[in-house]
C-alpha positions as CSV (number, residue, x, y, z in Angstrom):
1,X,-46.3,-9.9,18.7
2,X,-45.6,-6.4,19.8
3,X,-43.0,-4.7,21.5
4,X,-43.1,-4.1,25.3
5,X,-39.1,-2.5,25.2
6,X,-38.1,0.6,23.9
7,X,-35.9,0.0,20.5
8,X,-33.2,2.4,22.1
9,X,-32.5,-0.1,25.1
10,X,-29.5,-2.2,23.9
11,X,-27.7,0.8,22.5
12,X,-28.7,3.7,25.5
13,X,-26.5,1.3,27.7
14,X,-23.6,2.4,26.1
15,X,-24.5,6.2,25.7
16,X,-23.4,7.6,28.9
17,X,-20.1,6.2,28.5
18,X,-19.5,7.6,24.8
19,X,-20.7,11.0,25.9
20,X,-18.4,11.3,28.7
21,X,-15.2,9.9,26.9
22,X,-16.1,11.9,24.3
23,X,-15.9,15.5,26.5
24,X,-12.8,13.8,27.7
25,X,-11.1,13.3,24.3
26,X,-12.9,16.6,23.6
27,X,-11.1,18.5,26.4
28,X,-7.7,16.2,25.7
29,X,-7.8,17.9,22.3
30,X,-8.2,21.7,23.2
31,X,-5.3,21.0,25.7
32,X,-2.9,19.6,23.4
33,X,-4.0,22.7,20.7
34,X,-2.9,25.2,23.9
35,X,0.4,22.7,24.2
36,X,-0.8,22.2,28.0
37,X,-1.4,18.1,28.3
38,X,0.0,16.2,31.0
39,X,0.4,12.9,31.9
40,X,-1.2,13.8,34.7
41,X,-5.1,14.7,32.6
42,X,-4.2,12.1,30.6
43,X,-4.5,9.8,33.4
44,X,-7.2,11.9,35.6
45,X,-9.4,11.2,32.1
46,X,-8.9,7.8,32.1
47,X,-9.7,7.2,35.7
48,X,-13.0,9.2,35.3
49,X,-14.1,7.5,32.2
50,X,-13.0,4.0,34.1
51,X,-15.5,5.1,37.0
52,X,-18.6,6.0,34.8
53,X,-18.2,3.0,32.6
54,X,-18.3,1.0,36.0
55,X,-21.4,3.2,37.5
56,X,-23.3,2.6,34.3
57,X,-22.5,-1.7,34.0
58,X,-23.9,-1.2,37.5
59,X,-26.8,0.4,37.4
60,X,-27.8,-0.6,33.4
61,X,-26.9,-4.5,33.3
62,X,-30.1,-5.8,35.4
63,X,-31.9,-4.1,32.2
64,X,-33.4,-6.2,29.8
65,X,-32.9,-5.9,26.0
66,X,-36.1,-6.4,24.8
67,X,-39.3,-7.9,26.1
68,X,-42.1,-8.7,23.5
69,X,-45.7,-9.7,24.5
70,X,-46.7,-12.8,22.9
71,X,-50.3,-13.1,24.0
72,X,-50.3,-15.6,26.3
73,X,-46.8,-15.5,27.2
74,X,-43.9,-12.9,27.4
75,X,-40.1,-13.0,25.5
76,X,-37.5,-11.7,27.7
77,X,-33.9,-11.2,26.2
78,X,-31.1,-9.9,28.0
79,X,-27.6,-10.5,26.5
80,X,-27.2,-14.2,25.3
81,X,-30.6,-15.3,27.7
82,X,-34.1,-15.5,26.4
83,X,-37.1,-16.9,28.0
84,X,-40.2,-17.5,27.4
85,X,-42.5,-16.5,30.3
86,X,-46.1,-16.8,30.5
87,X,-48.2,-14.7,32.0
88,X,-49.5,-16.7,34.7
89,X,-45.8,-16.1,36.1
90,X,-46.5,-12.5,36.3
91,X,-47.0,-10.5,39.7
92,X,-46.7,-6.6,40.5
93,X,-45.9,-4.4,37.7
94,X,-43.9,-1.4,38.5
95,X,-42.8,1.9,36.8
96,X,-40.5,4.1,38.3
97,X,-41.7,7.8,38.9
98,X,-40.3,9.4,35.6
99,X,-41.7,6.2,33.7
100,X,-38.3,4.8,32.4
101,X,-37.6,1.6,33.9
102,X,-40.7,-0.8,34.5
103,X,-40.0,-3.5,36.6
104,X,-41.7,-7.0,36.2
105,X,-42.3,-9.7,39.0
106,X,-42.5,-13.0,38.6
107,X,-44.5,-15.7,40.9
108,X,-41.7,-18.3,40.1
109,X,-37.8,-17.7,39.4
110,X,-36.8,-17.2,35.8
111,X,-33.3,-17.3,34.1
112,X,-33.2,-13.5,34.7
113,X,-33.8,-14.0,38.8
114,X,-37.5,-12.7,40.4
115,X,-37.8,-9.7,38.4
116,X,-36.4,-8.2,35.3
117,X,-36.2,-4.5,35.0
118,X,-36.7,-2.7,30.9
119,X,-37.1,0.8,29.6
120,X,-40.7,0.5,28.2
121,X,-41.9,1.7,25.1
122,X,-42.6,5.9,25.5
123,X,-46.5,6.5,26.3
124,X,-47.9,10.1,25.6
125,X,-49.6,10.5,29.2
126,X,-50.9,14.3,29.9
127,X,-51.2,13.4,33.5
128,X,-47.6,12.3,35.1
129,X,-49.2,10.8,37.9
130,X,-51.5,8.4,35.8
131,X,-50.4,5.0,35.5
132,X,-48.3,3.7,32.6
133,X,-50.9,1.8,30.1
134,X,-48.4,-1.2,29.9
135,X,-48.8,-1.2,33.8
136,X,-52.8,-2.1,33.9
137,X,-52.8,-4.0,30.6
138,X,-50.3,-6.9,32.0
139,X,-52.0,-6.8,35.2
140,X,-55.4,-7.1,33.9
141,X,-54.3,-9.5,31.6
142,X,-51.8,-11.5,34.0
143,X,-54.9,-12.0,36.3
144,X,-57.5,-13.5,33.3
145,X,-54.3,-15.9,32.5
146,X,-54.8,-17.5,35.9
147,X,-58.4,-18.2,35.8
């Protein structure tokens, strides 16, 4: 079995969010050291940490939390959901430009929908317009499943 996700998926959903609240609690604190906080930052701070938290559920949920190639067959967790999907499901691989979210598509519908997004495992590419390995090995090996 070996590991298709990056390790750092579950947790880098949550990241974001800490950082920002904690700049916010951060800036709270040199305000109440200068005897300047208001209700009013107090509030302001809330709201922005309320819209990021939002922004990133958004745009991180579709992620999956791990994805492990079993040979013949895939195991796709996200949350409480896994599934067992074999290759022969498989369509298009995608990677995104910077390489950080690769994209799988299935033939038939999965618990997860059509496609399931992940953060792959890091690659050391010198060329930044090659492929992603991950991208050709699936393919290549998606397309001998259904022979």
């Amino acid at each position: 079995m070996r590991q298709l996700s990056s390790s750092l998926s579950p947790r880098s959903k949550w990241v974001r969010v800490l950082i920002i609240a904690g700049g916010l609690l951060l800036l709270g604190a040199f305000r109440v050291m200068e005897d300047r906080l208001s209700w009013r930052l107090v509030l302001e701070a809330c709201g922005v940490i309320a819209f990021f938290w939002m922004l990133d559920m958004v745009f991180s949920t579709d992620l999956a939390d791990e994805v492990q190639d079993c040979g013949d067959h895939l195991m796709v967790s996200r949350g409480e959901v896994t599934e067992r999907i074999p290759l022969t499901n498989l369509r298009p691989v995608e990677v995104d430009s910077d390489g950080e979210v690769m994209t799988l598509h299935f033939v038939k519908s999965t618990a997860f929908g059509r496609k399931i997004a992940f953060s792959p495992v890091a690659s050391l590419r010198l060329n930044p317009f090659r492929e992603h390995p991950l991208v050709e090995d699936l393919m290549n090996r998606a397309h001998a499943a259904r022979l």
